[in-house]
TORNU-195660 format. One record per residue (C-alpha): residue in one letter; x, y, z. Coordinates in nm, 3 decimals, padded with zeros to 5 digits. Each point is the difference from the previous one (the first is absolute). Layout:
N
<site "A" <X Y Z>>
...
# end
This chain:
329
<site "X" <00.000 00.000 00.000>>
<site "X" <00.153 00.311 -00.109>>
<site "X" <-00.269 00.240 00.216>>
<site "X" <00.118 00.208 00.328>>
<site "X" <-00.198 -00.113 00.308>>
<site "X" <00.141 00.280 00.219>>
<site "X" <-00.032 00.401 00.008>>
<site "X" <-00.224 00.222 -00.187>>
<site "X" <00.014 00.049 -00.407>>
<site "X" <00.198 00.273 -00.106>>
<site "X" <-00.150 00.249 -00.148>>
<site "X" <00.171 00.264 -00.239>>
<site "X" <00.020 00.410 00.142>>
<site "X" <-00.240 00.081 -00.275>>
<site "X" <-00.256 -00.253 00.067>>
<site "X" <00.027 00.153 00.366>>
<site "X" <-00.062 00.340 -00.103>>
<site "X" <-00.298 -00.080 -00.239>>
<site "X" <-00.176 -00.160 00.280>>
<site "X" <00.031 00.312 00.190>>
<site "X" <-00.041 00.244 -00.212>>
<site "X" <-00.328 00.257 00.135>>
<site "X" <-00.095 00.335 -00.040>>
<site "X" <00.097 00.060 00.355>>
<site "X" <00.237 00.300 00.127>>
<site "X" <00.329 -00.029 00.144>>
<site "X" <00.134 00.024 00.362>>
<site "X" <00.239 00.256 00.086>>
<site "X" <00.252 -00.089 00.246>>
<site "X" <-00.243 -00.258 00.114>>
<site "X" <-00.274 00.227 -00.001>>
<site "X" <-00.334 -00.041 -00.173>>
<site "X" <-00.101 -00.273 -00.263>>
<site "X" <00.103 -00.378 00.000>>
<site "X" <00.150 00.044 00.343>>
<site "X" <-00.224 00.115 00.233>>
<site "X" <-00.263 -00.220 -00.185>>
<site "X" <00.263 -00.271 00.121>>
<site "X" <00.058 00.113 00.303>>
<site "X" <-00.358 00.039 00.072>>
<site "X" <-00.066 -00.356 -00.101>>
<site "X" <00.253 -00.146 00.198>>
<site "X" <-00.130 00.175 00.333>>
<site "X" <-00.318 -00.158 -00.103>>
<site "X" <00.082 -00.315 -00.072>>
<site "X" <00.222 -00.052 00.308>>
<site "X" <-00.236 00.241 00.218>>
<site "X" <00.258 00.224 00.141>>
<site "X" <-00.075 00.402 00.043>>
<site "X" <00.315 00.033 -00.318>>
<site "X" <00.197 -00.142 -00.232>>
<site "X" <00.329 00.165 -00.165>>
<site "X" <00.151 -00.113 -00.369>>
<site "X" <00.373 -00.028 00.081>>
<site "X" <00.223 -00.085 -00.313>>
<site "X" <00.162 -00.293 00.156>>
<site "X" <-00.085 -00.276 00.301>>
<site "X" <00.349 00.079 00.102>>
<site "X" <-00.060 00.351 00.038>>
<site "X" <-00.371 -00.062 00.181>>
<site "X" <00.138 -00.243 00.266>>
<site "X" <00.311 00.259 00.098>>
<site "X" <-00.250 00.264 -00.014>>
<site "X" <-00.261 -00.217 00.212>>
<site "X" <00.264 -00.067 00.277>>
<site "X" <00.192 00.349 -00.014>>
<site "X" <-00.408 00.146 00.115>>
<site "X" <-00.036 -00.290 00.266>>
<site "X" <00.307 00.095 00.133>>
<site "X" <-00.029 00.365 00.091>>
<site "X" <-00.346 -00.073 00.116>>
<site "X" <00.087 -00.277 00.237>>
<site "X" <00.349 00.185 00.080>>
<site "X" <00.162 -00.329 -00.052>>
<site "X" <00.221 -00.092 -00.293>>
<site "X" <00.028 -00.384 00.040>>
<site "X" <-00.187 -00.202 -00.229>>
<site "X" <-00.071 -00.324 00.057>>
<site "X" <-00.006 -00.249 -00.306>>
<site "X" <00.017 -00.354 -00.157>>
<site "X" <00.321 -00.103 -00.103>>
<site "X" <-00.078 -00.006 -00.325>>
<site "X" <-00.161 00.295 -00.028>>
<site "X" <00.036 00.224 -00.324>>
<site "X" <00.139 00.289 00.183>>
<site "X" <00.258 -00.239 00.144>>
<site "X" <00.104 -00.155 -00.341>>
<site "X" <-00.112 00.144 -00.283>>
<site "X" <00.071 00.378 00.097>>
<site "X" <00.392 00.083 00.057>>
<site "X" <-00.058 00.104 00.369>>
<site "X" <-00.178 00.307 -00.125>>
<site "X" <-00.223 -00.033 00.302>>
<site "X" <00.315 00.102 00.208>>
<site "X" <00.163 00.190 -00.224>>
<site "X" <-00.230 00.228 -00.156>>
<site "X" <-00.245 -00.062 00.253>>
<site "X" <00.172 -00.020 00.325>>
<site "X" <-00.209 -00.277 00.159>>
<site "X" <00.158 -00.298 00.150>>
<site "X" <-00.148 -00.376 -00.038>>
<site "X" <-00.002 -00.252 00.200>>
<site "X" <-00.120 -00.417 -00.118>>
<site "X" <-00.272 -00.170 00.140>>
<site "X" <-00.048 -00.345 -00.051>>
<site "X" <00.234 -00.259 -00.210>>
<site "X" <00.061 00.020 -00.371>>
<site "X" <-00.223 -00.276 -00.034>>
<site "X" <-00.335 00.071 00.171>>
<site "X" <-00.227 00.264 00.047>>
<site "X" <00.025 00.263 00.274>>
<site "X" <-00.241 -00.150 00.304>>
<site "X" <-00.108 00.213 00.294>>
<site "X" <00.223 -00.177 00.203>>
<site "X" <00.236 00.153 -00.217>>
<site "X" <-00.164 00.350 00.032>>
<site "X" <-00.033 -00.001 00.420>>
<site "X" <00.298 -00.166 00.056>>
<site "X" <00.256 00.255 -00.219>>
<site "X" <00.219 00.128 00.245>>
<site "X" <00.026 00.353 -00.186>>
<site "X" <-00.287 00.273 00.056>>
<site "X" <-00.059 00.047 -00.372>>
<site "X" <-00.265 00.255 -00.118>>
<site "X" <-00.115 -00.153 -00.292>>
<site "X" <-00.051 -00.373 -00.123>>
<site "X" <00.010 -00.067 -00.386>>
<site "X" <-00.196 -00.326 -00.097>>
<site "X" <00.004 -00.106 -00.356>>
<site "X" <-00.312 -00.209 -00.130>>
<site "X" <00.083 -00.262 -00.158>>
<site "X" <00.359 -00.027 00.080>>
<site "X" <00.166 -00.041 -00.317>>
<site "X" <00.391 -00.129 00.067>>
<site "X" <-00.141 -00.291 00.186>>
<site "X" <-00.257 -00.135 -00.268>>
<site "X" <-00.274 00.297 00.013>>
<site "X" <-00.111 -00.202 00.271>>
<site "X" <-00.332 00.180 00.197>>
<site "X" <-00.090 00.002 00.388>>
<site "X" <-00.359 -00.102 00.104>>
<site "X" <-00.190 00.277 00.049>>
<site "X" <00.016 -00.059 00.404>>
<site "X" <00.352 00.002 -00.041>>
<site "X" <00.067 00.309 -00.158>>
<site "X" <-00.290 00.192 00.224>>
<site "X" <00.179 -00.139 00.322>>
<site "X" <00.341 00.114 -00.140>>
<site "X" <-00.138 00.355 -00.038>>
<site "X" <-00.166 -00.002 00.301>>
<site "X" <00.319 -00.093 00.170>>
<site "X" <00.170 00.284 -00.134>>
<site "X" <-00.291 00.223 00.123>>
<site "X" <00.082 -00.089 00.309>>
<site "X" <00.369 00.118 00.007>>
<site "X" <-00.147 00.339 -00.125>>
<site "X" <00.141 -00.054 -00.380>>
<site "X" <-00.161 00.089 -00.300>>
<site "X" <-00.036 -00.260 -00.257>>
<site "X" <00.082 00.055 -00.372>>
<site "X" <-00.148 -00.265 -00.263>>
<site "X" <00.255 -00.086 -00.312>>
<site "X" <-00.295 -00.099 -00.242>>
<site "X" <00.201 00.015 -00.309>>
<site "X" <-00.159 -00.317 -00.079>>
<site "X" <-00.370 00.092 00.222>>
<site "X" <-00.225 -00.054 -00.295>>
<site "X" <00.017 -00.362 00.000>>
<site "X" <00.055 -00.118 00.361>>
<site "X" <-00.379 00.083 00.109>>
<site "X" <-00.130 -00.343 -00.162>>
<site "X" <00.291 -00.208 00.184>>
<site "X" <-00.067 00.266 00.314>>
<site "X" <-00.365 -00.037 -00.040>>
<site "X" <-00.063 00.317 00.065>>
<site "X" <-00.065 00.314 -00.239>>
<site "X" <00.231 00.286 -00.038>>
<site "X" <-00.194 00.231 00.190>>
<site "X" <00.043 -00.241 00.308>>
<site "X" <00.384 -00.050 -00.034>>
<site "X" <00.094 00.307 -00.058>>
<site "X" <-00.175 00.144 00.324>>
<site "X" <00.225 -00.221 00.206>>
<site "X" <00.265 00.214 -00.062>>
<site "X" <00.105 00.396 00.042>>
<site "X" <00.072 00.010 -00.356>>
<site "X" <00.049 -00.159 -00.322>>
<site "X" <00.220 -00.049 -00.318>>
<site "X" <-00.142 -00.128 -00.291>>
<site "X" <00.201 -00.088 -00.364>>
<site "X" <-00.169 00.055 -00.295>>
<site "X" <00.261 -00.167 -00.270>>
<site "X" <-00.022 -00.314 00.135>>
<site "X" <-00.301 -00.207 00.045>>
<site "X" <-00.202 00.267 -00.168>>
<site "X" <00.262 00.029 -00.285>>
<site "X" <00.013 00.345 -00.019>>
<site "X" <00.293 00.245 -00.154>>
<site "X" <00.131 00.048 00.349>>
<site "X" <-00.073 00.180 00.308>>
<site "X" <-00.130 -00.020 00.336>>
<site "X" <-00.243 00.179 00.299>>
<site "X" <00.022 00.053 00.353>>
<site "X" <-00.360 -00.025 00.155>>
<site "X" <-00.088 00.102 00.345>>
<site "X" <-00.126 00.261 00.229>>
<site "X" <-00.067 00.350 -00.217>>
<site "X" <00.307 00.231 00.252>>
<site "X" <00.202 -00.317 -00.056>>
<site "X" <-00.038 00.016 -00.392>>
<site "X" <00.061 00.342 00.042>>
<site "X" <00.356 -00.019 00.157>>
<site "X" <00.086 -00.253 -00.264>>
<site "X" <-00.096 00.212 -00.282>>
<site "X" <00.247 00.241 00.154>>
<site "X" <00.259 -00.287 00.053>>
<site "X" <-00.079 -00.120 -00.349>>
<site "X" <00.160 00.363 -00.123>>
<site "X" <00.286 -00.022 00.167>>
<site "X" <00.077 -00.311 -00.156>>
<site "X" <-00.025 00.147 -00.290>>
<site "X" <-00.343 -00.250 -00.092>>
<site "X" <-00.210 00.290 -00.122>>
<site "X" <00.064 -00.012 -00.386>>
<site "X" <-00.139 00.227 -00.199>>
<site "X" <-00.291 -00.285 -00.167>>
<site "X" <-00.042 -00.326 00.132>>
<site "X" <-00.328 -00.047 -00.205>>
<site "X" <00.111 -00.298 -00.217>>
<site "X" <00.099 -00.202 00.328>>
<site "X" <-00.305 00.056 00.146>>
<site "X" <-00.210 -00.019 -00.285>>
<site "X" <00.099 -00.371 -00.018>>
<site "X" <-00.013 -00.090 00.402>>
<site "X" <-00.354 00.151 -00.108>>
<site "X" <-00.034 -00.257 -00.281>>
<site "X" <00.085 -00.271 00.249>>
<site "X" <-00.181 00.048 00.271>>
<site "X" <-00.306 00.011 -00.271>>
<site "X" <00.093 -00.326 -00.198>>
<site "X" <00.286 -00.207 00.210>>
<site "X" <-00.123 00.048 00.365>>
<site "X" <-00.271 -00.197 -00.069>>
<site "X" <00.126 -00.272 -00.162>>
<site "X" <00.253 -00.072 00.283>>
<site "X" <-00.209 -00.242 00.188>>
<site "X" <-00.010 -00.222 -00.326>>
<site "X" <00.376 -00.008 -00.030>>
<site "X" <00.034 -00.054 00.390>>
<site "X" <-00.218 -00.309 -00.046>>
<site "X" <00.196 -00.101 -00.325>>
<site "X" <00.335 -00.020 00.166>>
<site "X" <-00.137 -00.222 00.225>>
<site "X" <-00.041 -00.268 -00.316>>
<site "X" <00.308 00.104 -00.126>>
<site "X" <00.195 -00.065 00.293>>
<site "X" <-00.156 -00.327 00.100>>
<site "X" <00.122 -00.096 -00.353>>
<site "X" <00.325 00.073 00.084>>
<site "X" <00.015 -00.162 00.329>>
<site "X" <00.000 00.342 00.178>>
<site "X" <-00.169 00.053 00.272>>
<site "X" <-00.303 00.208 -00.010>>
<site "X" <00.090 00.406 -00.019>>
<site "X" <-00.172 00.290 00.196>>
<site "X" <-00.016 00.184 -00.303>>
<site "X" <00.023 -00.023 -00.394>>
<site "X" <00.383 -00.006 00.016>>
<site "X" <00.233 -00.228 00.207>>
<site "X" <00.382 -00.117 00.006>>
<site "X" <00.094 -00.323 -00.178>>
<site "X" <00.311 -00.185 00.071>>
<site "X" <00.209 -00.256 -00.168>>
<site "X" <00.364 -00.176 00.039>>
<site "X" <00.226 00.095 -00.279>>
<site "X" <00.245 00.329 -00.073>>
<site "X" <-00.247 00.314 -00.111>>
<site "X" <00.221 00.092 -00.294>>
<site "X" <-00.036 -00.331 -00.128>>
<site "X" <-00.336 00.017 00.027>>
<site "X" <-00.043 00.304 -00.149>>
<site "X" <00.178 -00.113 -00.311>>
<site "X" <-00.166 -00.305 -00.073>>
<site "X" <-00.388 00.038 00.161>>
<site "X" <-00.162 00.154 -00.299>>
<site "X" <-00.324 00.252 00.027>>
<site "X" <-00.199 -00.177 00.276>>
<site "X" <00.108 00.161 00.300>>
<site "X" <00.228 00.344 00.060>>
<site "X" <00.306 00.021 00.126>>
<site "X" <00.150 -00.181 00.297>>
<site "X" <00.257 00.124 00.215>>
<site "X" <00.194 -00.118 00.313>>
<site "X" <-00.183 -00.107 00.317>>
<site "X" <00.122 00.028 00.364>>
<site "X" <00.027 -00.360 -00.035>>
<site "X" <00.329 -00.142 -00.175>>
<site "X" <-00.076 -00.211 -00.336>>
<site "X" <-00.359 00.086 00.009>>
<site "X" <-00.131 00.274 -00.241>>
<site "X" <-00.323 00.240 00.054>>
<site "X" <-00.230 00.192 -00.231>>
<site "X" <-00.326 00.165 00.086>>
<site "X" <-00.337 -00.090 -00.204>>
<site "X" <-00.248 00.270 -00.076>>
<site "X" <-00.346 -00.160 -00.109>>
<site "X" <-00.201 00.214 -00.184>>
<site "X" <-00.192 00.081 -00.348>>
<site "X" <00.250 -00.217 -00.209>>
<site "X" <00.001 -00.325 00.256>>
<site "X" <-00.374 00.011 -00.001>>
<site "X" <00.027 -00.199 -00.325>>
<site "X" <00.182 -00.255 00.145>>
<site "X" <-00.175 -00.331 00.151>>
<site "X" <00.149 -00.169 00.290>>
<site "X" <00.123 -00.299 -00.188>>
<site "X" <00.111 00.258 -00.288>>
<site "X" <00.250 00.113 00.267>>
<site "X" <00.054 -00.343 00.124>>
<site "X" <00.120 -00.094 -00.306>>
<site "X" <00.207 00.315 -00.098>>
<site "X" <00.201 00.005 00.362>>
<site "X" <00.055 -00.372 -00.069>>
<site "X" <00.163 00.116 -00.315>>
<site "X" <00.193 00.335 00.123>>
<site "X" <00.172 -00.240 00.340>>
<site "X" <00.112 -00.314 -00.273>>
<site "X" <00.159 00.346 -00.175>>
<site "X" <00.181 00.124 00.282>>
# end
């Protein structure tokens, strides 16, 4: 089978543009137009008093934290591991941000509120990412994650939600948005992944909150002069991809059970195999994307994203095409 199971079909910048093409007028400096109709959305949709377009979930979360802080009068965050700001970011959190993390939990499980009461550090803010992605976008039961925010509330710490990946955790959750979300103090939200928009982010929360991250937002130099094509198409996907989500939550479940996997939170989850990633890389055709080293020596890792294209797939369809792609590699 020469078809890709995993990620979404790419799609050309042209064919992205004609589909959002309208007669509507542009923001300025994030004023007006696409945005606010955005940002207005979002606050609805997640039932918070706000919501602010930032260009970039890097920039939101710093932003997020950097308010928290000189509210609570406390710079120490406390984190997962294997939390974005942590890996992905180049300290910026301390550098740029001055804010100093401290770990929670193992690299391997999710933060508990054991974890939370019994942190010897008097941090003023807890970030909780749902799902967590570096261990397998792996979800808390909803009891869980309200008892780990409830212990927090009771060391007088405000709790900050990384939702880059929000929009589908509700079904594994079971719980809407509206209900997660007002667990927390506030809440980031990606628009350019699950929803497959151009890029772009929003930070959500109580209206004076929104307002000191607009300001925040300027200093980091966020407030370009038109962000109306980014939010154009976080528009377009909240309209047509938000609610198809459940469907591709409930597909990977097939797709993963053909794969021997065990069942994901969400539509995406980690798959690992023995064998050296560059080899497998070289010889393991179309079916999956790439693989790349995991913490475990000899054993490779890629992450599966189920949605539009896998829909056409079967469960012995996949069977059959993993069965192929492992006598490859």
């Amino acid at each position: 089978m020469n078809r890709q199971l995993s990620g979404v079909r790419p799609t050309t910048m042209r064919e992205q543009l004609a589909d959002l093409l309208t007669d509507d007028k542009p923001d300025r400096y994030g004023e007006g137009g696409p945005v606010e109709e955005l940002e207005k959305r979002v606050a609805e949709l997640l039932g918070t008093e706000a919501a602010l377009f930032v260009p970039t979930g890097t920039m939101a979360q710093q932003i997020a934290l950097r308010c928290w802080a000189d509210r609570t009068h406390n710079d120490i965050v406390a984190m997962h591991p294997t939390a974005h700001p942590l890996l992905h970011e180049d300290e910026a959190l301390t550098v740029l941000a001055g804010l100093r993390p401290i770990r929670l939990a193992t690299d391997t499980r999710l933060i508990t509120p054991e974890d939370v009461h019994d942190c010897p550090e008097p941090f003023g803010t807890l970030l909780l990412e749902v799902p967590q992605r570096e261990i397998g976008f792996v979800l808390p039961t909803w009891d869980q994650l309200r008892e780990t925010v409830e212990s927090a509330r009771e060391r007088d710490a405000v709790v900050h939600l990384d939702g880059a990946r929000l929009w589908e955790s509700t079904h594994g959750l079971g719980h809407d948005l509206r209900e997660v979300a007002g667990l927390f103090d506030s809440v980031y939200v990606s628009f350019y992944k699950s929803l497959q928009g151009i890029s772009g982010a929003a930070l959500a929360g109580p209206r004076d909150f929104v307002d000191q991250a607009r300001v925040w937002r300027h200093r980091y130099g966020g407030q370009l002069w038109g962000q109306w094509p980014a939010a154009l198409s976080a528009l377009h996907g909240i309209d047509t991809v938000l609610p198809r989500l459940k469907t591709y939550v409930e597909h990977a479940k097939v797709v993963a059970k053909a794969m021997g996997v065990a069942e994901p939170h969400t539509h995406q989850f980690r798959l690992h195999i023995p064998g050296d990633p560059e080899h497998i890389n070289e010889v393991k055709g179309d079916f999956l994307g790439k693989f790349f080293p995991s913490q475990v020596p000899g054993v490779a890792v890629t992450e599966v994203t189920v949605a539009e294209p896998a829909l056409e797939w079967t469960h012995d369809e996949v069977a059959e095409a993993f069965r192929e792609f492992r006598a490859k590699v």
